[in-house]
N, C-alpha and C positions, 0 to 999 in steps of 0.2 A: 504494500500500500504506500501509497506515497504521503499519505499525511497520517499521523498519529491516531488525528477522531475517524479517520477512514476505518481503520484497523479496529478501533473499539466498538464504528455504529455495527462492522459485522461480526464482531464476535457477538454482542450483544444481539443482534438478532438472530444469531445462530444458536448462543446456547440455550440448552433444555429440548431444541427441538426433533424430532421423532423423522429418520430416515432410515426405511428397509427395514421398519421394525425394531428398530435403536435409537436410543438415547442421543445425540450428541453432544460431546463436554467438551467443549473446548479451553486448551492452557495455553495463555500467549507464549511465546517463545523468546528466551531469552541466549542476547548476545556470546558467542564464544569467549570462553576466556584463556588467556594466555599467562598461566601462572607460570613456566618454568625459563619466560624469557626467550625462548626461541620461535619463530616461524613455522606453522604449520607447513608450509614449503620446504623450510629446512629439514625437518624430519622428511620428508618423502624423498628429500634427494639424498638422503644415508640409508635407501633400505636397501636391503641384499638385492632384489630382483632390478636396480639399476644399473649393478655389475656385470661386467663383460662376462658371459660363460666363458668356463675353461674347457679344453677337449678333456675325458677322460682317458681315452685313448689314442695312443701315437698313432698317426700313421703313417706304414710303411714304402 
């Protein structure tokens, strides 16, 4: 949503309401957070699978 009351007029008119037979509850969602100082990017560019394979086997 691009404005804040955007976000609220729908959640508000979403919750309690009954879709397929269910409830809907909605829980606004809140911002990531970055306790440990580094970049969610940074970790993805240290995992194993960005490593060059190795052969296991020479070949002759």
């Amino acid at each position: 949503m691009a404005l804040k009351s955007e976000g609220a007029t729908a959640i508000a008119n979403l919750e309690g309401k009954r879709l397929r037979n269910r409830v809907v509850n909605i829980v606004e969602a809140l911002p990531l957070s970055n306790k440990s100082g580094t970049a969610i990017t940074d970790i993805r560019n240290t995992n194993r699978s960005n490593r060059r394979r190795e052969n296991k086997y020479q070949m002759i």
